[in-house]
Each structure stands twice: as structure tokens, then as C-alpha cells.
Backbone as ProteinMPNN parsed JSONL, in Angstrom:
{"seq_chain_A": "XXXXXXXXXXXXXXXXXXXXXXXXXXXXXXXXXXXXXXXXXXXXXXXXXXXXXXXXXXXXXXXXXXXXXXXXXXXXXXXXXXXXXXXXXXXXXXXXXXXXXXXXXXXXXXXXXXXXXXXXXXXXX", "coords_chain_A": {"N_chain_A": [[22.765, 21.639, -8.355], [24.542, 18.8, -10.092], [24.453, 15.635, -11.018], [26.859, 12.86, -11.521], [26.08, 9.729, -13.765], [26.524, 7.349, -12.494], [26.766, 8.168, -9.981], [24.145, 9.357, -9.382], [23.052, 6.888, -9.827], [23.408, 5.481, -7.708], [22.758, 7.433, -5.85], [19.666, 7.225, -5.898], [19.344, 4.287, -6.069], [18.774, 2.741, -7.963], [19.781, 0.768, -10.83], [22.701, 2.137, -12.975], [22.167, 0.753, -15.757], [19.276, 0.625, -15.654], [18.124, 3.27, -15.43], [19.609, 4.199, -17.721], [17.129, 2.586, -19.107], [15.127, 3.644, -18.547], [15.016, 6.236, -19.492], [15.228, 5.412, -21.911], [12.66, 4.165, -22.546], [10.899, 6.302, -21.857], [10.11, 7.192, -19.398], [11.87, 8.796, -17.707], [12.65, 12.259, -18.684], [15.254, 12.805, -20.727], [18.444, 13.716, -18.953], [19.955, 16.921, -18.397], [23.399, 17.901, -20.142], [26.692, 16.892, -19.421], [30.01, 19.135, -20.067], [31.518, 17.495, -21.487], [29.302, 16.357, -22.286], [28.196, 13.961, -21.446], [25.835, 12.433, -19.084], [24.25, 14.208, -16.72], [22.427, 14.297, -14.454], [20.211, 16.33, -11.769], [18.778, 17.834, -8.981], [16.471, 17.326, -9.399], [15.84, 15.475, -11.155], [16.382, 13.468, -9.39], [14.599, 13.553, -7.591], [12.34, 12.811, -9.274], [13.147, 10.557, -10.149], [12.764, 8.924, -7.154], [10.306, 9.447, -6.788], [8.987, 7.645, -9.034], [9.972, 5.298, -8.282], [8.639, 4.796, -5.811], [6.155, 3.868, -6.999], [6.828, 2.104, -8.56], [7.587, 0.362, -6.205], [5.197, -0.253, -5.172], [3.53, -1.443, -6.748], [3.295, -0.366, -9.573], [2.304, -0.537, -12.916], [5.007, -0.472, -15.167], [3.778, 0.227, -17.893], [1.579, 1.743, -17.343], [2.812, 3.622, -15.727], [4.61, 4.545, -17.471], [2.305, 5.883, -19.096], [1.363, 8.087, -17.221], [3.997, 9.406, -17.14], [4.195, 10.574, -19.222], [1.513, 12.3, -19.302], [2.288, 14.139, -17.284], [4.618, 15.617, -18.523], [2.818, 17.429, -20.583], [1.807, 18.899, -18.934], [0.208, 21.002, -16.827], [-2.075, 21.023, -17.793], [-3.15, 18.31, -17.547], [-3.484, 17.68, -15.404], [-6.158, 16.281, -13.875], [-6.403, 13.988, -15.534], [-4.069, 12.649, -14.007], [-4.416, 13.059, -11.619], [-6.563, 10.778, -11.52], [-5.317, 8.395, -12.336], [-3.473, 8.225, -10.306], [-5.467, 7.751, -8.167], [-6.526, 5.809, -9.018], [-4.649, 3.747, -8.973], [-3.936, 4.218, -6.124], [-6.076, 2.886, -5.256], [-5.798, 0.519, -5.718], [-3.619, -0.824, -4.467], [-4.191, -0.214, -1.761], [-6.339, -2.167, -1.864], [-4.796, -4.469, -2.027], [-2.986, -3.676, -0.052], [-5.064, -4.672, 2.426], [-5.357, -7.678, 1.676], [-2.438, -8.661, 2.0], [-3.256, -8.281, 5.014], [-5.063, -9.83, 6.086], [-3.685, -11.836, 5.168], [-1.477, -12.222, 7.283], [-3.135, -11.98, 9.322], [-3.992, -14.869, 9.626], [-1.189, -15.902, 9.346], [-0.48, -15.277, 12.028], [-2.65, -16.592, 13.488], [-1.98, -19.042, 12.87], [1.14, -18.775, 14.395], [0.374, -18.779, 16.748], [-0.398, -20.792, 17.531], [1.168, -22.689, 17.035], [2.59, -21.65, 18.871], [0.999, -22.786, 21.284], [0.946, -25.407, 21.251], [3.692, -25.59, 21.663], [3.762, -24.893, 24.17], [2.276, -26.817, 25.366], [3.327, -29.336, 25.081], [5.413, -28.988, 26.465], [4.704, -28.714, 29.316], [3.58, -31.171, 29.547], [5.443, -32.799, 29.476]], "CA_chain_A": [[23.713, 20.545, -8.211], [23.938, 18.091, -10.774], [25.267, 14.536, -10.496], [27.132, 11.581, -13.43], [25.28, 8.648, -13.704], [26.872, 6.631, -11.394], [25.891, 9.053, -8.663], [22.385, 9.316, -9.557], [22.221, 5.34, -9.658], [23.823, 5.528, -6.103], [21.469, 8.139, -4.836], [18.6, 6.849, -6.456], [18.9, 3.026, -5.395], [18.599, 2.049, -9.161], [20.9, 0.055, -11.847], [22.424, 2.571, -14.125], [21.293, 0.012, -16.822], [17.726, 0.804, -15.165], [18.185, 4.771, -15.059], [19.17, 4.189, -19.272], [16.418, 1.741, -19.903], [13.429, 4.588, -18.149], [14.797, 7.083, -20.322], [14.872, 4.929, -23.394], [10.627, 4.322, -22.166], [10.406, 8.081, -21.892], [9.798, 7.357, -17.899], [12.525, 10.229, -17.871], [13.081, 12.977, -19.709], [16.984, 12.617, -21.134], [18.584, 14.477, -18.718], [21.321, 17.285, -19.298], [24.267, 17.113, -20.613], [27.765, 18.497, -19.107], [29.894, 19.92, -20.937], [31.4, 16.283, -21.515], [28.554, 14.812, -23.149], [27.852, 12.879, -19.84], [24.33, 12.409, -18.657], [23.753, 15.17, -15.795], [21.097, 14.504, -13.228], [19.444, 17.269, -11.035], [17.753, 16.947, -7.578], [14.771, 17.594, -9.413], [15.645, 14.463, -11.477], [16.594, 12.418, -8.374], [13.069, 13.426, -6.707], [11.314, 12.234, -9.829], [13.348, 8.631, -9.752], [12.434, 8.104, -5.931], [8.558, 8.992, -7.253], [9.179, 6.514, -9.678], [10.604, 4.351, -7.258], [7.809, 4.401, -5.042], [5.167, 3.345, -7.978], [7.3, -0.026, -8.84], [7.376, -0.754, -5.103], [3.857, -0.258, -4.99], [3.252, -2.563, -8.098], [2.51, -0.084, -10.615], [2.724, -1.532, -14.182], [5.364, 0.384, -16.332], [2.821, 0.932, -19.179], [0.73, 2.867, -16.18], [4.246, 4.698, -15.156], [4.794, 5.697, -18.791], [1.211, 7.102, -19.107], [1.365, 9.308, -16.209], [5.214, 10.253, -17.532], [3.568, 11.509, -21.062], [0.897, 13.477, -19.329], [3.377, 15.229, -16.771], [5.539, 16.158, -19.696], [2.359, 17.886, -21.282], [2.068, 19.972, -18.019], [-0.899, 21.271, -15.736], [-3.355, 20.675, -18.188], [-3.545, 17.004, -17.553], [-3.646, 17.49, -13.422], [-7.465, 15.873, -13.831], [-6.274, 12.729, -15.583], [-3.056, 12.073, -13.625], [-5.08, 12.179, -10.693], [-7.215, 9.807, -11.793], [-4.305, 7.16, -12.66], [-2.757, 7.716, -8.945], [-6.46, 7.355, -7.389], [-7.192, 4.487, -8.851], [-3.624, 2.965, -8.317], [-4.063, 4.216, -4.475], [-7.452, 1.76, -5.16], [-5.496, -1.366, -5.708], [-2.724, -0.663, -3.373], [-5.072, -0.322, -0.124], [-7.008, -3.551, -1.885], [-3.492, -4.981, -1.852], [-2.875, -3.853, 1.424], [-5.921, -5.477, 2.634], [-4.888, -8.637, 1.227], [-1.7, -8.456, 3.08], [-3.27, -7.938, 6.366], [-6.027, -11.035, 5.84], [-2.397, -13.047, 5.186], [-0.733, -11.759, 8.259], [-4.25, -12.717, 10.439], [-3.394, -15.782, 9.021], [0.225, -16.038, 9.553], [-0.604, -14.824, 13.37], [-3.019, -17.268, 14.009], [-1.062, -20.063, 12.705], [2.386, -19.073, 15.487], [0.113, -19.1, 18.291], [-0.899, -22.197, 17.224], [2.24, -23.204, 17.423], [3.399, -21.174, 20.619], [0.104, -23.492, 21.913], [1.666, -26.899, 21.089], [4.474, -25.913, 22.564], [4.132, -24.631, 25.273], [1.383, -28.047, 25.971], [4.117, -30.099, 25.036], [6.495, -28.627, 27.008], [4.019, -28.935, 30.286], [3.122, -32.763, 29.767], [7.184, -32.735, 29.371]], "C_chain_A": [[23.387, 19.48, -9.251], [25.056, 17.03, -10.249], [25.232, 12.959, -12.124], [26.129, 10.818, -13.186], [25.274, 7.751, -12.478], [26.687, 7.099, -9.986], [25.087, 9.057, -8.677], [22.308, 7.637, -9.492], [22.69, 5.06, -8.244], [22.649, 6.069, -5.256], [20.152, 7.881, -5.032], [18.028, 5.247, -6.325], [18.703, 2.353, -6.996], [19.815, 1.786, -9.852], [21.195, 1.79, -12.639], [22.171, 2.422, -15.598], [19.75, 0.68, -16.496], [17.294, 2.448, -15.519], [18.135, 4.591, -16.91], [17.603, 3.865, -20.071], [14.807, 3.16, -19.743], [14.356, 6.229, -19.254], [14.799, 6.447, -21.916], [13.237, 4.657, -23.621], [10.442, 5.472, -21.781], [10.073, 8.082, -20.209], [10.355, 8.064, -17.14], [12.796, 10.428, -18.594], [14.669, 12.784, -19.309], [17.649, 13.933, -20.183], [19.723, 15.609, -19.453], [22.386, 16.773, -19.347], [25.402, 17.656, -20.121], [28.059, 18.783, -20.583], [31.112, 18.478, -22.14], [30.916, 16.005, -22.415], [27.679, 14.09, -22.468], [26.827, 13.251, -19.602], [25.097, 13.169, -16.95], [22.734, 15.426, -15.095], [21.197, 15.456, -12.264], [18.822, 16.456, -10.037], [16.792, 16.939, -8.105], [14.934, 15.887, -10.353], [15.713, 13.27, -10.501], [14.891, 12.653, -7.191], [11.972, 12.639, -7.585], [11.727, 10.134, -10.211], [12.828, 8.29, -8.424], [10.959, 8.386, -6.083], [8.024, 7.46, -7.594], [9.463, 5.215, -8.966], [9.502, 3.412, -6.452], [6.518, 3.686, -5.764], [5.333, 2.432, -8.278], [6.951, -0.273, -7.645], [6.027, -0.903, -4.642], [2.809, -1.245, -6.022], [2.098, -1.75, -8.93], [3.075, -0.493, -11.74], [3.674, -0.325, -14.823], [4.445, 0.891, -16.975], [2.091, 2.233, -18.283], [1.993, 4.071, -15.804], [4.147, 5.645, -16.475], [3.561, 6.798, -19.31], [1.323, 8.103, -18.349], [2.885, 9.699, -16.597], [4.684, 11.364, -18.61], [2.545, 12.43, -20.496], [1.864, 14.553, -18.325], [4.171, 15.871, -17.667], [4.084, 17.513, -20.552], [1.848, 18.796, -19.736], [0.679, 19.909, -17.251], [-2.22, 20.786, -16.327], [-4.207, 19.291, -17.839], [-3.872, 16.539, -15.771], [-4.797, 16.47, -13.858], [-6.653, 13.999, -14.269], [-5.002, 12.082, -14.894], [-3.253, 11.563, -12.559], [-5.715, 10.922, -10.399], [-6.562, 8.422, -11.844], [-4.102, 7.121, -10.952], [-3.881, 7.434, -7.939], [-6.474, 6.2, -7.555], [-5.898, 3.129, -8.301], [-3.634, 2.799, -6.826], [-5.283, 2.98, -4.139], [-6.762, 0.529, -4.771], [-4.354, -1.62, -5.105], [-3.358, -0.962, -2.113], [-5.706, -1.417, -0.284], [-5.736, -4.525, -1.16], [-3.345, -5.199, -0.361], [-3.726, -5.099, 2.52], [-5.738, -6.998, 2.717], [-4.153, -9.572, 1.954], [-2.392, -8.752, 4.96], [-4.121, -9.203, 6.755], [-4.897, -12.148, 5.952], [-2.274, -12.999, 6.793], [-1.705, -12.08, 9.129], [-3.583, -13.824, 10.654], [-2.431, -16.585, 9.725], [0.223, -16.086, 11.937], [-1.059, -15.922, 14.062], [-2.497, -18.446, 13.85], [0.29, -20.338, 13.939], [1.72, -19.254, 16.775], [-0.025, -20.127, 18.329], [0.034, -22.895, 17.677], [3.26, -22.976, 18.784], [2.344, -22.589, 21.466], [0.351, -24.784, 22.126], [2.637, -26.867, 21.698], [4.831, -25.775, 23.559], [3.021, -25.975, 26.08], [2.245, -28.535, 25.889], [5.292, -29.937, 26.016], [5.762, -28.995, 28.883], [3.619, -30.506, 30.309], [4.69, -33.175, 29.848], [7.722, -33.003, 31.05]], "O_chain_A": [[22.209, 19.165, -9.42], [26.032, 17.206, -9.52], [24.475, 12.465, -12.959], [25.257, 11.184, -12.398], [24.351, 7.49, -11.706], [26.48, 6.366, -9.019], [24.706, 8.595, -7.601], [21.267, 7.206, -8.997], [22.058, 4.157, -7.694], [21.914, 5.551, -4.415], [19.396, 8.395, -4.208], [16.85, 4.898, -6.41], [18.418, 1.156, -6.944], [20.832, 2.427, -9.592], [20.257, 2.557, -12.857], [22.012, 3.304, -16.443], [19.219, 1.277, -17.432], [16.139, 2.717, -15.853], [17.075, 4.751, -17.514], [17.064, 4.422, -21.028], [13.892, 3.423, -20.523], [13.641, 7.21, -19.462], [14.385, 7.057, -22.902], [12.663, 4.899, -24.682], [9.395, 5.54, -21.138], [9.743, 9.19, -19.785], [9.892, 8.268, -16.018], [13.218, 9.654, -19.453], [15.199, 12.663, -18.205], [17.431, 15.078, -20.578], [20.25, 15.451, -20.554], [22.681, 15.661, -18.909], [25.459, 18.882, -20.218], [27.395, 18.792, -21.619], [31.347, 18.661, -23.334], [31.482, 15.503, -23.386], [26.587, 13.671, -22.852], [26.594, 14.44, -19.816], [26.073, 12.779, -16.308], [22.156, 16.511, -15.032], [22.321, 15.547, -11.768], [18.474, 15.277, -9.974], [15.864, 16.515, -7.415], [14.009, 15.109, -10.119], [15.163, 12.203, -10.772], [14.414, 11.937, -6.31], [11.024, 12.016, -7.108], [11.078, 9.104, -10.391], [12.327, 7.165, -8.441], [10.236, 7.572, -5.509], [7.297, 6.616, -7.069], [8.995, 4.145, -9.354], [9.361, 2.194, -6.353], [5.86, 2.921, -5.059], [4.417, 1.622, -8.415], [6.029, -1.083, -7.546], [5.77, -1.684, -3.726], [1.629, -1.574, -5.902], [0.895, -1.962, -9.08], [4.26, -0.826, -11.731], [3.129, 0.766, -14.993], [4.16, 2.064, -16.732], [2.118, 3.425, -18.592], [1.797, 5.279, -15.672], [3.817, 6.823, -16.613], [3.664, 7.953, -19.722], [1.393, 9.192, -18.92], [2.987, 10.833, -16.129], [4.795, 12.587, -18.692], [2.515, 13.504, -21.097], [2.087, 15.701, -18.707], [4.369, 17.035, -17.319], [4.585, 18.505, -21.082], [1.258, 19.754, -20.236], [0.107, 18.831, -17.089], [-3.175, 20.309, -15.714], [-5.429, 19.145, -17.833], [-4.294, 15.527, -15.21], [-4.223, 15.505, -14.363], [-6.46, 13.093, -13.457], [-4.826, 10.903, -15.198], [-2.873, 10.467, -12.146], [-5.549, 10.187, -9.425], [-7.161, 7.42, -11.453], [-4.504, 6.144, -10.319], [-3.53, 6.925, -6.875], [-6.449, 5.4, -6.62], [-6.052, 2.109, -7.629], [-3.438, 1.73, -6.249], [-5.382, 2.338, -3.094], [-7.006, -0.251, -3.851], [-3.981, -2.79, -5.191], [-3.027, -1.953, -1.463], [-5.912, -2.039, 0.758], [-5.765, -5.11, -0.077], [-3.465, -6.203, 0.341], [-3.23, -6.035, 3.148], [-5.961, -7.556, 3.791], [-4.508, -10.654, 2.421], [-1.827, -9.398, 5.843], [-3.842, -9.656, 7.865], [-5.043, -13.163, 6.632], [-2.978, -13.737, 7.482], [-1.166, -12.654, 10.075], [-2.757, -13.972, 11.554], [-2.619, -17.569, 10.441], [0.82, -16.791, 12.75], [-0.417, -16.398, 14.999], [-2.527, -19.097, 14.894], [0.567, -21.45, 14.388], [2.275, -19.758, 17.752], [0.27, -20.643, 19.407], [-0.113, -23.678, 18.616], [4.124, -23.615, 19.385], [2.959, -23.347, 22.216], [-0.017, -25.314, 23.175], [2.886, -27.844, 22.405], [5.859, -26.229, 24.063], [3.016, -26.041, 27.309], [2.661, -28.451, 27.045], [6.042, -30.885, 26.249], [6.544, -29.584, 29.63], [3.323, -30.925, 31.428], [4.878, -34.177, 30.539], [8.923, -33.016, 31.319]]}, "name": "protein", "num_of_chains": 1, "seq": "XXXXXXXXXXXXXXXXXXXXXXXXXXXXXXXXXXXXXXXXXXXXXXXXXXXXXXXXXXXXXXXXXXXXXXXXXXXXXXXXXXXXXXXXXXXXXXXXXXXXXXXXXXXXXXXXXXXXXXXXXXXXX"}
């Protein structure tokens, strides 16, 4: 099944400005072509945008995206270092996370705080 542009930026949750700009940064390969002319996305290209997808929302840097694009393109050989990129990204994600969850203490102990005031205020009331 293949799908125009405007379908793939539908099913994919991205601009099709955005879908141009990652194949103009090699972050996809150009897909095919019909018979048109027209850019022709594949599920296999719509599995590797919601990859992609998941690596921005995870706050990986482009430059880091495009490395791990260039060794996938050069195939199995590079398994060892691709791992290595998505370990250490999984590193500063779970730091991240972490981070997050230290806020959200935070954030927690702050509404009781405020459930606490008001529900005193509401009793001297």
C-alpha cells in the first residue's frame, strides 16, 4: 500500500513541510515515486516516521536522529553503534524522567498544601 503526501502527513501526525524538510536531512530516504512523479510512502515508511516521531518527543537532537538515519541506511553492520546511540539516549530520557517525577513530588506537595489551607479556612469559616 502506498500513500501521497498528504496522507502520509495525516497518518503520520507530521507537517508535509516537515515530511520534505527530513528527507532534505536524509532523516528519510526519498521515498518512491508513482507513476506521477508524486512522492509515494509505504507502511514501512510510515513505521519509520512514527520511530522518528517517538525520538523528537523524547528530545532527541536531530543531528543524533540523522546519525542513527546514516548508519541504518548502511545496514546490519552498524547494529553495535546504533545501539549505542539509543542506549545512551534511553540514559537521558529515564534521567529526564527522573527529573519529571522530583517536579511532580513537588507539584503534589505544593496542592495539598493548598487542599490544607483550605480546607482550615473553610473550618474556622
Amino acid at each position: 500500500m502506498t500513500y501521497p503526501i498528504a496522507e502520509a502527513a495525516h497518518r503520520s501526525g507530521l507537517s508535509i513541510d516537515t515530511l520534505r524538510y527530513y528527507e532534505r536531512i536524509e532523516l528519510i530516504s526519498p521515498p518512491a515515486r508513482d507513476s506521477a512523479g508524486r512522492r509515494a510512502y509505504s507502511d514501512d515508511d510510515l513505521a519509520w516516521l512514527e520511530f522518528l516521531t517517538k525520538l523528537r518527543t523524547t528530545g532527541m537532537p536531530i543531528q543524533m536522529m540523522r546519525e542513527y538515519a546514516a548508519l541504518c541506511r548502511e545496514g546490519a553492520v552498524t547494529a553495535a553503534p546504533r545501539k549505542e546511540i539509543l542506549e545512551r539516549h534511553r540514559d537521558d530520557v529515564a534521567a529526564h524522567i527522573q527529573q519529571l517525577l522530583a517536579c511532580l513530588d513537588i507539584l503534589d506537595y505544593k496542592i495539598d498544601n493548598y487542599d490544607r489551607l483550605a480546607r482550615s479556612q473553610e473550618a474556622s469559616a
